[in-house]
C-alpha positions in Angstrom: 0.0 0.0 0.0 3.0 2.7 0.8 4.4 1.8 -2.9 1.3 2.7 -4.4 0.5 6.0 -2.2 3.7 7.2 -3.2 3.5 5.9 -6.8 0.5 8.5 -6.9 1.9 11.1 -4.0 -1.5 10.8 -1.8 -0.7 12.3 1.6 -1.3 9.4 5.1 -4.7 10.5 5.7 -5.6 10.3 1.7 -4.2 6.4 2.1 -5.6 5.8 5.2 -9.4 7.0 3.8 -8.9 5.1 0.5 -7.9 1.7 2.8 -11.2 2.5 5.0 -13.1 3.2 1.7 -11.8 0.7 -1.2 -10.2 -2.3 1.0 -12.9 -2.2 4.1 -15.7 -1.2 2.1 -16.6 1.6 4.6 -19.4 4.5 3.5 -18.6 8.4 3.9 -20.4 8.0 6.7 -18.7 5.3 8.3 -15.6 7.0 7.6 -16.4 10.4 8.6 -17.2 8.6 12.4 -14.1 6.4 12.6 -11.7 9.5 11.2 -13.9 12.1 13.4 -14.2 14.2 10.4 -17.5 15.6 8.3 -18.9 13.6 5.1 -18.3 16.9 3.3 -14.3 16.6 4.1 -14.5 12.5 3.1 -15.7 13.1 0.0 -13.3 16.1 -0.8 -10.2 13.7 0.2 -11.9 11.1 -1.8 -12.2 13.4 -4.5 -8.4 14.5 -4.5 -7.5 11.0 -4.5 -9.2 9.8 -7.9 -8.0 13.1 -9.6 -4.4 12.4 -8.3 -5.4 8.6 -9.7 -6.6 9.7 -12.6 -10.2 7.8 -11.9 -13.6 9.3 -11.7 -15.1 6.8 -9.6 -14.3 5.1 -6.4 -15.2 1.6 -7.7 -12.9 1.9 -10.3 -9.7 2.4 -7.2 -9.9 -1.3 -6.3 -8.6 -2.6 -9.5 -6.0 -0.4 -9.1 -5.1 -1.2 -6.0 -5.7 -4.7 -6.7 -3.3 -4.7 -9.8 -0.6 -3.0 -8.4 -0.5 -5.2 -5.3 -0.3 -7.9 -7.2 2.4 -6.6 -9.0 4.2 -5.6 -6.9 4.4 -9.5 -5.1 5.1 -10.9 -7.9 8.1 -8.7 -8.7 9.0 -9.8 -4.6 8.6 -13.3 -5.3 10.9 -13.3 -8.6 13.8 -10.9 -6.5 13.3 -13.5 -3.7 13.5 -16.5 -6.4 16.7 -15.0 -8.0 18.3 -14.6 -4.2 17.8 -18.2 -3.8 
């Protein structure tokens, strides 16, 4: 998760809400009560995040995310294989 927040320069809190949002599957509303911070400001951060992403909607992050992961252990798993 740090290689892709800094792979598209999203501040902690942007990571932390798009983990609470995309992984967790939490609403604005659940988020705004866990982060102790208005809807309005959720959706704003959510907002910066899929323009620094280049999305333009939420449900499209978790492929993203998804893919990149992946990647990113498999390109772990062939360093680890060649170390061997």
């Amino acid at each position: 998760m740090q290689d892709f927040s800094n792979v598209h320069r999203l501040t902690q809190r942007e990571s932390e809400l798009l983990i609470l949002s995309v992984v967790y599957g939490f609403s604005n509303r659940e988020i705004s009560k866990k982060c102790v911070i208005s809807e309005k400001t959720v959706k704003n951060h959510l907002a910066n995040i899929m323009n620094k992403i280049g999305v333009r909607s939420i449900r499209k992050l978790f492929p993203l995310l998804l893919c990149h992961v992946l990647s990113s252990y498999d390109n772990h798993s062939e360093d680890f294989q060649h170390r061997q």
